[in-house]
N, C-alpha and C positions, 0 to 999 in steps of 0.2 A: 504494500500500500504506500510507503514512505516511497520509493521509487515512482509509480503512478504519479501522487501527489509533485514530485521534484519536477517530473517531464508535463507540466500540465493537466494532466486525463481529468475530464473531467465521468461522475459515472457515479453508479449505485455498486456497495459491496456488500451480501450479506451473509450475516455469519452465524454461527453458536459458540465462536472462539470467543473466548472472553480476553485473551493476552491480543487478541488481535483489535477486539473490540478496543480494549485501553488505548494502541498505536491511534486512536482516531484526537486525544487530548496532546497530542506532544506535537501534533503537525499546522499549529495554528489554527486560523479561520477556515482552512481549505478544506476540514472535515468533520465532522459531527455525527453523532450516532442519537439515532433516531427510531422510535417501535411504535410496534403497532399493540397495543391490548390483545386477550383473547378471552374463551371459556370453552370450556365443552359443554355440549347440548347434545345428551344422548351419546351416540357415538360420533359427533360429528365436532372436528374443531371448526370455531366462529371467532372471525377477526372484526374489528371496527372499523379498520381501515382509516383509520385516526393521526396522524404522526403526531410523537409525542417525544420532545427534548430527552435527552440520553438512553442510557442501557435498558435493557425491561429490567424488571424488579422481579418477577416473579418465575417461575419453572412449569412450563407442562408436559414433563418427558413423562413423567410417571402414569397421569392421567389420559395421556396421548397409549402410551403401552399396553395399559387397561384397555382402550379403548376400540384395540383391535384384538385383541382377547389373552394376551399377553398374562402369567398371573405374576404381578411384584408384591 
């Protein structure tokens, strides 16, 4: 991403790295990390499609795993 950012790109990245996620504060204005919300409904993930300043805050690996019949 540091490289990107040096040569111009301009673009969307996304991720579940969160060490990759941090690189987006160390490179100035040119990058910012940005989420969307979610929930499950049933078995189905549902996003808002909302952008919302920094990292998500919350996890749904576990409920996503359940989700397809996974048992954790």
């Amino acid at each position: 991403m540091r490289g990107l950012v040096k040569r111009g790109a301009m673009g969307l990245i996304t991720t579940h790295d969160l060490a990759l996620a941090e690189i987006a504060g160390t490179v100035g204005v040119q990058a910012a990390n940005v989420h969307f919300e979610d929930r499950i409904e049933g078995d189905q993930i549902c996003f808002d499609y909302q952008m919302r300043p920094g990292m998500v805050r919350n996890s749904n690996a576990i409920e996503l795993m359940r989700s397809v019949g996974l048992s954790v």
